[in-house]
LONUKOL-479080 format. One line per 3 residues: their letters; for each residue y, z, x of C-alpha. Coordinates in nm, 2 decimals. Layout:
! LONUKOL-479080
a> Y/Z/X  ...
! end
This chain:
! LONUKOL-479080
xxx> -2.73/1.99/-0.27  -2.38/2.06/-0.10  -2.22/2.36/0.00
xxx> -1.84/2.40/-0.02  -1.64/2.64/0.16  -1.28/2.71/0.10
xxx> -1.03/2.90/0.27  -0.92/3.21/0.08  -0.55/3.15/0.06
xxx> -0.27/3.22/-0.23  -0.23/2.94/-0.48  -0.01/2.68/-0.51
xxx> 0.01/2.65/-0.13  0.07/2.27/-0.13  0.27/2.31/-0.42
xxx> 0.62/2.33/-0.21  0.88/2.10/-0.14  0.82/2.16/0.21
xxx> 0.45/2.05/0.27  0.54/1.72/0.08  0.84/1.67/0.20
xxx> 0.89/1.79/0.56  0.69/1.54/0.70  0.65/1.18/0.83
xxx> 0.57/0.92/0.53  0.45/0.55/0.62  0.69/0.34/0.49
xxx> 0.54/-0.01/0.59  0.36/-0.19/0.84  0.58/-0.27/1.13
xxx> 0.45/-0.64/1.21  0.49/-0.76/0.81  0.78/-0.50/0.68
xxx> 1.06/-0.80/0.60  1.36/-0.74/0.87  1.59/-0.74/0.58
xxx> 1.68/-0.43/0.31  1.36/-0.39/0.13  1.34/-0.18/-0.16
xxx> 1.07/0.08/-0.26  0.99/0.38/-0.39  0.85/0.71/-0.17
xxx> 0.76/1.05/-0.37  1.02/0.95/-0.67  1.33/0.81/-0.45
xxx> 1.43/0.51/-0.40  1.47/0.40/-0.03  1.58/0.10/0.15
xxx> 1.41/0.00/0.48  1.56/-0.26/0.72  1.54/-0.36/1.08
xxx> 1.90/-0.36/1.26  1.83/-0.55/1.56  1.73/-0.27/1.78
xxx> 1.52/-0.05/1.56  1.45/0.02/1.17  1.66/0.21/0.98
xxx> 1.61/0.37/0.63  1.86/0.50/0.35  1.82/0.67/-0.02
xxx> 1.86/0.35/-0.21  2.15/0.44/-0.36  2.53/0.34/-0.30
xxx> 2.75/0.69/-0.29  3.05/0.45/-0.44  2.87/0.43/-0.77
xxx> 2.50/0.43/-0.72  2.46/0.05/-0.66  2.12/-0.05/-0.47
xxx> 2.18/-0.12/-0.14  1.88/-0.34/-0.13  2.07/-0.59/-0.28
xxx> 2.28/-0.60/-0.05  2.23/-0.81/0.33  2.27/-0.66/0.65
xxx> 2.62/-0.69/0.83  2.64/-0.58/1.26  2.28/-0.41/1.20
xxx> 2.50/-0.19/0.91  2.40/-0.25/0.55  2.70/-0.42/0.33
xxx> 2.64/-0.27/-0.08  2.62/-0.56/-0.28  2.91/-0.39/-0.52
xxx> 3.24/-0.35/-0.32  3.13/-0.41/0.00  3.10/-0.05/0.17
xxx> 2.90/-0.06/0.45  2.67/0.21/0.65  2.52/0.24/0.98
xxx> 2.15/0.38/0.99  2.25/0.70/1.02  2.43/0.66/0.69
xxx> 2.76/0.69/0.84  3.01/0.47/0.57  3.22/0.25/0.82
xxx> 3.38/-0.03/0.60  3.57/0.01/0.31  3.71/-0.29/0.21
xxx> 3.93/-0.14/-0.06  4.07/0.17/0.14  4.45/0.18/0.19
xxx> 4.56/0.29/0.52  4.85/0.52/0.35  4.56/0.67/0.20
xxx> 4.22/0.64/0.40  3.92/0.76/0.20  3.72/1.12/0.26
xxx> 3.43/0.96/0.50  3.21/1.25/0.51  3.23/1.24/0.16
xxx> 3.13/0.86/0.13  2.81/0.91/0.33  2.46/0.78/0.25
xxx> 2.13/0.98/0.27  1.97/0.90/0.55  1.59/0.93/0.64
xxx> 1.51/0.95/1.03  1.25/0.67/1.08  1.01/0.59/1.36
xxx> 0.78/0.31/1.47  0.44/0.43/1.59  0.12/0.30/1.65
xxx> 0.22/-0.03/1.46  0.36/0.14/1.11  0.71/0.27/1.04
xxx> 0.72/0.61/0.91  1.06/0.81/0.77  1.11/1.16/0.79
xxx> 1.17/1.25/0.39  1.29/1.60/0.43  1.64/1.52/0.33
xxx> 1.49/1.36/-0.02  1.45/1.73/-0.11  1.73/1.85/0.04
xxx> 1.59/2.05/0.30  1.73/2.06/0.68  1.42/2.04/0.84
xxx> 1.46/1.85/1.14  1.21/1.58/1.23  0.84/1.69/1.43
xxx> 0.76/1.45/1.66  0.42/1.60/1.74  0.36/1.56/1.35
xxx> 0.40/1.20/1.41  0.13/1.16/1.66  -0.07/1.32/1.41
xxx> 0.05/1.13/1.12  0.01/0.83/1.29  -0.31/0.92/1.43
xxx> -0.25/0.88/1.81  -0.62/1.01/1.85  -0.75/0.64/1.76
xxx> -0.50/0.45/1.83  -0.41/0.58/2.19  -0.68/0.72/2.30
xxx> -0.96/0.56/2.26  -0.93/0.23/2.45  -1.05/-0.13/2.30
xxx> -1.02/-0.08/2.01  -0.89/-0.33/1.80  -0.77/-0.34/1.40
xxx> -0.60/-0.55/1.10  -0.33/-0.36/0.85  -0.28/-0.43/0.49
xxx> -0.07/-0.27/0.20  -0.01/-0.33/-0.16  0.11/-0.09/-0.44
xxx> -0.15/0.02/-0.69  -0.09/0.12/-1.07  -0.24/0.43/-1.02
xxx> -0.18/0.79/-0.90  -0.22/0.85/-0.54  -0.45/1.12/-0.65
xxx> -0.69/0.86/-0.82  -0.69/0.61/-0.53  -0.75/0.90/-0.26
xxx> -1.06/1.01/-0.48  -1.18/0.67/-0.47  -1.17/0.64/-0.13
xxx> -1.35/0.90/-0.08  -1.65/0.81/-0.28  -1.87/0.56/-0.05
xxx> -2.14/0.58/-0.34  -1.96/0.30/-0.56  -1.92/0.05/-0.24
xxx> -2.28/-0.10/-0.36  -2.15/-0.16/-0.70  -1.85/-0.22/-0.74
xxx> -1.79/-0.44/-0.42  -2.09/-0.60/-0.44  -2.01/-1.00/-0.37
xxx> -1.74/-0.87/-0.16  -1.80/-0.62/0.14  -2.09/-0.51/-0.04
xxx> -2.45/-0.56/-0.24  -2.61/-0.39/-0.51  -2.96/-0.35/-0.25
xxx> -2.76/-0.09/-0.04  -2.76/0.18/-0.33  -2.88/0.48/-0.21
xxx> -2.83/0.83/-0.18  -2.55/0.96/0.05  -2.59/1.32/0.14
xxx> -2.30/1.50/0.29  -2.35/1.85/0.50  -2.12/2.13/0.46
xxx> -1.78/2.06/0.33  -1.54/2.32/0.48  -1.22/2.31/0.30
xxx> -0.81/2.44/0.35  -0.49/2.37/0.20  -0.47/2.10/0.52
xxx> -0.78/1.96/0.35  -1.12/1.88/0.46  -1.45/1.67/0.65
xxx> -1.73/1.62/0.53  -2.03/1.48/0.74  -2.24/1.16/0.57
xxx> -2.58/1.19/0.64  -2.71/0.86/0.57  -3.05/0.69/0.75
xxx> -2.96/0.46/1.02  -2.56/0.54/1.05  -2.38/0.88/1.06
xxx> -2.04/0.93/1.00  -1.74/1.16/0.88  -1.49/1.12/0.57
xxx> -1.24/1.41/0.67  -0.90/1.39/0.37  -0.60/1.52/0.57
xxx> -0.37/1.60/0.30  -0.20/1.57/0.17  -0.21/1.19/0.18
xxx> -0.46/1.05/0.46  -0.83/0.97/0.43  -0.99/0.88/0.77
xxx> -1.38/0.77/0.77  -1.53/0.72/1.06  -1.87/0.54/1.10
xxx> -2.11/0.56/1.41  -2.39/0.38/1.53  -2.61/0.51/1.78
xxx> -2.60/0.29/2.12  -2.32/0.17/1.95  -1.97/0.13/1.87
xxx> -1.74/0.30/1.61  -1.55/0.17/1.36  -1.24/0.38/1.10
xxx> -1.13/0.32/0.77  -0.79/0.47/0.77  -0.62/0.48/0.43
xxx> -0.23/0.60/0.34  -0.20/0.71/-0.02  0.19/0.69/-0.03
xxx> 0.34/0.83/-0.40  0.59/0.62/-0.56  0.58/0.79/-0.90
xxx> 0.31/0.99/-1.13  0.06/0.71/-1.15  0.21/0.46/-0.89
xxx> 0.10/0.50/-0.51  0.09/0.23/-0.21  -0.18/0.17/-0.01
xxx> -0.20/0.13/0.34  -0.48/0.09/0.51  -0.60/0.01/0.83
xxx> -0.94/-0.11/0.96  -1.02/-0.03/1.34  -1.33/-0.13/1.53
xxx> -1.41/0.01/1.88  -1.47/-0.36/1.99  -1.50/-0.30/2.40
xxx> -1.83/-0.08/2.28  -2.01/-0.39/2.07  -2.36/-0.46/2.33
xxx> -2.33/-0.79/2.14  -2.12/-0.98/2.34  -2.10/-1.28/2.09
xxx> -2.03/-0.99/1.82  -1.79/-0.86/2.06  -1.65/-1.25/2.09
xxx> -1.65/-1.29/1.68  -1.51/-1.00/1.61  -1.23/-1.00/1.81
xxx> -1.14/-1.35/1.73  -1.13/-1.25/1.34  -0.88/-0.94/1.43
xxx> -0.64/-1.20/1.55  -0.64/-1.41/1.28  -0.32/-1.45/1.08
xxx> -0.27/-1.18/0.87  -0.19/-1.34/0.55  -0.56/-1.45/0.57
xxx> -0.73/-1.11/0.62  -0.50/-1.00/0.29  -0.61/-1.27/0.07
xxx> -0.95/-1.15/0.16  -0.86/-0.76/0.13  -0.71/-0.86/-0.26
xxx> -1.03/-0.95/-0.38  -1.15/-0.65/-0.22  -0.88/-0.42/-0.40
xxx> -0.94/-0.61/-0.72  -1.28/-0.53/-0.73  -1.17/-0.18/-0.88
xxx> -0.83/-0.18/-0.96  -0.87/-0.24/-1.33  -1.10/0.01/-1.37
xxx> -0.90/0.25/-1.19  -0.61/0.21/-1.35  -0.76/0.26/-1.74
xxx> -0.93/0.61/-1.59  -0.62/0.75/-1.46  -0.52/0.70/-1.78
xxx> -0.82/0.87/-1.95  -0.80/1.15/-1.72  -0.50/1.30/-1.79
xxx> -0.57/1.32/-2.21  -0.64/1.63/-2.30  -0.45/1.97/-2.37
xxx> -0.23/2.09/-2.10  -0.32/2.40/-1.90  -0.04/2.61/-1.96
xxx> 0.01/2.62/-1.59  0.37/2.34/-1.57  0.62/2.67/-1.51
xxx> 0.45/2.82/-1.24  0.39/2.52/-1.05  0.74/2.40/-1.14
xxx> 0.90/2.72/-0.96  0.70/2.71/-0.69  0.75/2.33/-0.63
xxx> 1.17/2.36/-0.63  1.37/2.20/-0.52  1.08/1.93/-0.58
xxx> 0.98/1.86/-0.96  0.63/1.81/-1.04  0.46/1.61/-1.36
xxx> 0.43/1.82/-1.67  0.05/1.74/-1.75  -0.25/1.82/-1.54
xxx> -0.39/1.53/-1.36  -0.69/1.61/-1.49  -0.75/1.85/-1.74
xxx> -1.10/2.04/-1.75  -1.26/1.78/-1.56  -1.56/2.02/-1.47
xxx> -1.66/2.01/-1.84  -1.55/1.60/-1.90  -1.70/1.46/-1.60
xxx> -2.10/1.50/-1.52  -2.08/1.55/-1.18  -2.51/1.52/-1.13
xxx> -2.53/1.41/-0.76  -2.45/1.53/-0.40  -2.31/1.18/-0.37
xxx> -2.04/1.33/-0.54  -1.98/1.61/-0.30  -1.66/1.49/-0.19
xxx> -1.49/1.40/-0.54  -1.59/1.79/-0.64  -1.38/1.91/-0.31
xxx> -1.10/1.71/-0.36  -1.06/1.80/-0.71  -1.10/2.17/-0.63
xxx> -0.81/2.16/-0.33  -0.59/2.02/-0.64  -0.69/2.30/-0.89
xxx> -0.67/2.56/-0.60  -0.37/2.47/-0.41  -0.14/2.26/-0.64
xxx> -0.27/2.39/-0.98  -0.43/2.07/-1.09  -0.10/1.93/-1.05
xxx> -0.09/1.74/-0.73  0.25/1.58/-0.60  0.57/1.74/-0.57
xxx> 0.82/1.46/-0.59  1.15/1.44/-0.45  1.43/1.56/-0.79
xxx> 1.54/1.19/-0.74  1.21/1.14/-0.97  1.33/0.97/-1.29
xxx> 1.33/1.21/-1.58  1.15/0.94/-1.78  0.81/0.97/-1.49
xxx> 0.78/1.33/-1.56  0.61/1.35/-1.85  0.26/1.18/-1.80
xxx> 0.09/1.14/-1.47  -0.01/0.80/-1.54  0.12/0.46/-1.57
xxx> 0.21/0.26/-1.92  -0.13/0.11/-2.00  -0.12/-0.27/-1.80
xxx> -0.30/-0.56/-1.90  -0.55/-0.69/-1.66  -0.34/-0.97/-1.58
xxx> -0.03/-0.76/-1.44  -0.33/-0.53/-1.23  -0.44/-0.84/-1.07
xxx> -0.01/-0.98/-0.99  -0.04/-0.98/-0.57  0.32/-1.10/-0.57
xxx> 0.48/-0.83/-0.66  0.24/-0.59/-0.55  0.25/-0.77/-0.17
xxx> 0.34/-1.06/-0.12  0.73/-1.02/-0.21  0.68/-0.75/0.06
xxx> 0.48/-0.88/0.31  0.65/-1.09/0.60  0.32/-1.26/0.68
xxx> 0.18/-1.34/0.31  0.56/-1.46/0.18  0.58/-1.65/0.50
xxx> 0.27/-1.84/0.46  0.33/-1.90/0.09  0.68/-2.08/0.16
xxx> 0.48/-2.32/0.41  0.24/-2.40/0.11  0.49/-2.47/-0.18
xxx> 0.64/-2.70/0.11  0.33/-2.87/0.20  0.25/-2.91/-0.25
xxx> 0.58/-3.10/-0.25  0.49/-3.30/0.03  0.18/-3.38/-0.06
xxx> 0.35/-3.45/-0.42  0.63/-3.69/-0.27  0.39/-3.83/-0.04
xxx> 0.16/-3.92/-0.32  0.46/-4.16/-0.56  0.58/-4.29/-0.21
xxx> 0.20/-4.41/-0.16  0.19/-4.61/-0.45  0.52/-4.75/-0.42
xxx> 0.49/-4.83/-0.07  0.10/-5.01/-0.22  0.33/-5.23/-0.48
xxx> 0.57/-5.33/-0.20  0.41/-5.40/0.12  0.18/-5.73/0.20
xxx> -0.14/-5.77/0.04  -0.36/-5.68/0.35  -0.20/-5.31/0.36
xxx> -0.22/-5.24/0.02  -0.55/-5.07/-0.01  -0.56/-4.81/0.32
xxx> -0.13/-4.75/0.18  -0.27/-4.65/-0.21  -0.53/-4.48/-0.10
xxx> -0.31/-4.21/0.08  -0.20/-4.10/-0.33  -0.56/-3.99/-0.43
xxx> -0.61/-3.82/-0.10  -0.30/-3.66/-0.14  -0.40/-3.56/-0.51
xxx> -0.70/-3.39/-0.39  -0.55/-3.21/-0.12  -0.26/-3.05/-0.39
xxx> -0.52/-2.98/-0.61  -0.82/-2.82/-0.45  -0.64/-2.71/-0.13
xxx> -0.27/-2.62/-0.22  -0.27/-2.54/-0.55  -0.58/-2.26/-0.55
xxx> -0.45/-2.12/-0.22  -0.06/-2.13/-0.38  -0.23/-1.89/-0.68
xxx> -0.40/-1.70/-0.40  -0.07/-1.54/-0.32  0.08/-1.50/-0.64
xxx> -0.24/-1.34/-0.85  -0.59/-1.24/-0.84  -0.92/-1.36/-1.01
xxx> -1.12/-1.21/-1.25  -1.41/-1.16/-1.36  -1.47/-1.00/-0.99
xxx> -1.79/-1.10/-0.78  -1.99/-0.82/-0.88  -2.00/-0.96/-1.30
xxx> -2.01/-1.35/-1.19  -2.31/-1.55/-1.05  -2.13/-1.80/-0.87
xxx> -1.85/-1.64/-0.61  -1.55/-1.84/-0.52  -1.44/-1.84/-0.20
xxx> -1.06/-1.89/-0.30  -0.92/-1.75/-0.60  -0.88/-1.89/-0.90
xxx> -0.66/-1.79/-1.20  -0.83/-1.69/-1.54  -0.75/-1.95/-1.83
xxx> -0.57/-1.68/-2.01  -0.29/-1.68/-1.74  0.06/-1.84/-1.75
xxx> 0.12/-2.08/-1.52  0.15/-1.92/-1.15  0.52/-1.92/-1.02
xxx> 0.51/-2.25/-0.85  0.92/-2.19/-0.81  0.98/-1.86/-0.74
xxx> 1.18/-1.86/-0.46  1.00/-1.62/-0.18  1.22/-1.35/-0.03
xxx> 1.35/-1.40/0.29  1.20/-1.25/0.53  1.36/-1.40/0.82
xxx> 1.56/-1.10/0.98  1.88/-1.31/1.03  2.16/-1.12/0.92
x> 2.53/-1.23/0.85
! end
């Protein structure tokens, strides 16, 4: 059994503008975020993230002209330029171009101003102060950002090293946070991946003390000990020890985009100057400086294990009659807005909760009920009116779940990088195979066979090589490793798929700016 102990506080204490939006939100990982305006969306808004030469910069995507996306637009003196008329803004969001202004008549500056989000780099991740999506005058805390970006692992505690990955997921933050923290499904669902069936067992947690800042739980599993504490109201850190040993963390962002849309961001850390091993110690260290585009094609399959399942049950956890509760929660959440359904109506009853591996779903479904009214985020009144309705995304097939390109690569400098090199090494390989058998026809007799030759070679290489690792980028396998009996190392696309975009230009990532 498990024993949960929760603070006794007023409800609807996370259920403010303020605790969502007065603090410091990942926005991307500094080594792969593209140099160049980079849409997304963070609690509702869309925001534009760019690097200006000297340090990154982020704006409400959205031109004050007439609401153009500055996204589409290219960066112009470490300013960006709106794709529209040409205004341009500094990163503070100071408008200082206006191609159209008279100078009998100069334009109301102040006026022509875009929202801008005070952004840091720490730690390896840029993160964006989104107080000023709400509104509010807040000014930024810097010790929130050592705590956001979790300066207790990555400052203090010396040799450790780690790998980054993101991708957005077609499913509430809520749903992916719960997930996370539920190691029970690891042997199961992963299992062909970073896990096997064999390694089922129980996972007792001790005491789970809970507050609206969230809560720890201890695992208590033979042979490795450990700590899943949810800092909300958007971080999950596990920690795993080993006795005589070294540590390792799972950290995980769950960053809202919009009711059923979240990104991930996660990071993987291993205290490596502890492994006794010192061939471990070599190996390990060696992998974590690998090139990251090959730790991601491994993290997708990962990822995929789950993400079709996950998607369908954020779905199926929202039907159901509403509680009643949407006007309470919606005054307290103001100037934020918050989804009008429950994210999970009467789950108590639905769900059959039987096992105290299931210690830490129960808490982190109570600190909803208890401090946000079952409601979960308050997003930014940018949040379309459209999103409001339903906490969960239009019902995807498997084969959009699976897309990686626009999930990450499109975003990710080191994936989109290493995918341009392979469409120009297929079209090699292509040209390189007609000119072989031209070059066969034409030359003497005596160099004809080693010359033709080089066009099956080259045919193999595109085909088993090129091809399957061009996919690899642009969309995932199914059925995953857990249903199949033979695992493929590199994946490859289901029958039922269209052809992968073999021409889709890739975004440039480059940095250079105009």
């Amino acid at each position: 059994m498990f024993v949960l102990m929760f603070e006794v506080a007023s409800c609807l204490e996370a259920s403010t503008a303020e605790f969502w939006g007065a603090r410091w939100w990942p926005v991307g990982i500094a080594s792969q975020c593209p140099r160049t305006p980079t849409a997304q969306t963070v609690l509702g808004a869309p925001i534009v993230v760019w690097h200006d030469g000297e340090e990154w910069r982020t704006l409400v995507d959205r031109c004050p002209h007439r609401f153009a996306r500055l996204s589409e637009g290219r960066v112009v003196a470490g300013g960006i330029e709106c794709p529209y008329h040409g205004w341009r803004f500094d990163g503070k969001g100071a408008c200082v171009a206006i191609p159209q202004e008279e100078a009998s008549k100069p334009a109301d500056k102040a006026r022509c101003g875009a929202t801008a989000l005070e952004t840091a780099e720490r730690n390896g991740l840029v993160f964006a102060w989104t107080a000023p999506l709400y509104g509010l005058g807040h000014e930024p805390d810097y010790g929130a950002l050592a705590r956001a970006a979790l300066d207790e692992i990555f400052v203090d505690e010396p040799g450790a090293v780690w790998t980054d990955y993101s991708r957005d997921l077609p499913m509430d933050a809520t749903v992916l946070i719960e997930n996370v923290l539920d190691p029970s499904h690891l042997p199961f669902t992963h299992d062909g991946t970073i896990s096997r069936r064999a390694a089922a067992r129980a996972v007792p947690f001790g005491p789970i003390e809970t507050s609206k800042h969230g809560f720890s739980a201890e695992r208590r599993t033979p042979g490795t000990r450990g700590v899943v504490a949810w800092r909300a109201p958007n971080l999950v850190v596990s920690r795993t020890e080993r006795p005589r040993s070294f540590r390792d963390w799972n950290v995980v962002y769950a960053v809202p985009s919009e009711p059923g849309k979240c990104r991930l961001i996660v990071r993987v850390v291993f205290e490596v100057a502890k492994i006794p091993n010192r061939i471990q110690r070599a190996l390990i260290s060696t992998a974590f400086r690998a090139p990251p585009w090959i730790g991601h094609l491994s993290s997708h399959r990962v990822l995929e294990d789950d993400n079709v399942f996950l998607h369908h049950m954020n779905r199926d956890i929202v039907v159901g009659e509403d509680d009643g509760d949407y006007d309470r929660v919606a005054r307290a959440a103001i100037p934020g807005v918050v989804a009008r359904r429950a994210l999970a109506p009467r789950w108590r009853e639905r769900w059959h909760l039987a096992t105290s591996a299931d210690a830490t779903v129960v808490a982190f479904r109570r600190w909803l009920d208890t401090y946000t009214a079952g409601r979960g985020v308050v997003y930014s009144p940018s949040l379309a009116l459209d999103k409001r309705d339903v906490p969960a995304p239009s019902d995807l097939s498997r084969n959009q779940i699976i897309d990686r390109y626009a999930a990450h690569t499109s975003h990710c400098a080191s994936c989109a990088a290493a995918r341009r090199r392979v469409l120009q090494a297929l079209h090699v390989a292509e040209v390189l195979s007609h000119f072989a058998l031209v070059a066969a026809i034409l030359l003497p007799t005596r160099y004809r066979f080693p010359v033709a030759m080089v066009s099956p070679l080259a045919f193999l290489v595109r085909k088993y090589l090129l091809r399957p690792l061009l996919d690899a980028f642009d969309r995932g396998s199914y059925p995953p490793p857990r249903n199949t009996k033979r695992r493929a190392t590199i994946s490859k696309a289901p029958a039922d798929l269209p052809p992968p975009p073999i021409n889709k230009p890739p975004p440039d990532l480059s940095g250079s700016s105009s």
